[in-house]
N, C-alpha and C positions, 0 to 999 in steps of 0.2 A: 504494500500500500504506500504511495508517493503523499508528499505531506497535503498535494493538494487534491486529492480525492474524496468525496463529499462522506458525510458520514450523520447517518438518522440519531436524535438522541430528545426524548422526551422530558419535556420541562413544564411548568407552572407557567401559564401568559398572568403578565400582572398589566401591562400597558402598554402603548404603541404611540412615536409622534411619527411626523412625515420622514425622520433619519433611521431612526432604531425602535430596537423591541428591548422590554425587559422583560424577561424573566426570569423564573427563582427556580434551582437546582441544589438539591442537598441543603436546602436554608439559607443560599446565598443568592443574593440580586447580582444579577449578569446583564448589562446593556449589549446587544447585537446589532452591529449595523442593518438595516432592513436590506441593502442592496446585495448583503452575501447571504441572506434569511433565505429559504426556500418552505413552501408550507401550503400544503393542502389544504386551498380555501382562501378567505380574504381575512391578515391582520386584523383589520378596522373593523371585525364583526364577531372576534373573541370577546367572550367573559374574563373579568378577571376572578384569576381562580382555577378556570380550564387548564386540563392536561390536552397540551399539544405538543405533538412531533414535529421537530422541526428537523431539516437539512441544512446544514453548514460544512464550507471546507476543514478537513482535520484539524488543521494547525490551526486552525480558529477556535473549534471546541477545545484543544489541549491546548491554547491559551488563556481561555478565559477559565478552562478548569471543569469542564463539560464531560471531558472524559481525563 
């Protein structure tokens, strides 16, 4: 697996502006750029609260601590 090879990983949506997503993983708040977010469905029409999958490149989850 090359660092930028996308990778599924289930979080908590808490919020969304026109830049990023946040959501919470293991009890921690994660801001995600929306432009590398990938997600079955439309951001802007989550609950907060909802478990959603999202896709992001590797080195994106293993930097922000997602995997």
């Amino acid at each position: 697996m090359s660092n930028s090879d996308p990778v599924e990983v289930e979080v908590t949506f808490l919020r969304v502006t026109s830049a990023a997503v946040l959501v919470e993983c293991d009890e921690i708040e994660i801001w995600l750029p929306r432009e590398k977010v990938q997600f079955d469905g439309l951001l802007d029409h989550c609950e907060k609260g909802e478990l959603i999958e999202v896709t992001v490149p590797e080195w994106l989850a293993y930097d922000r601590g997602l995997i």
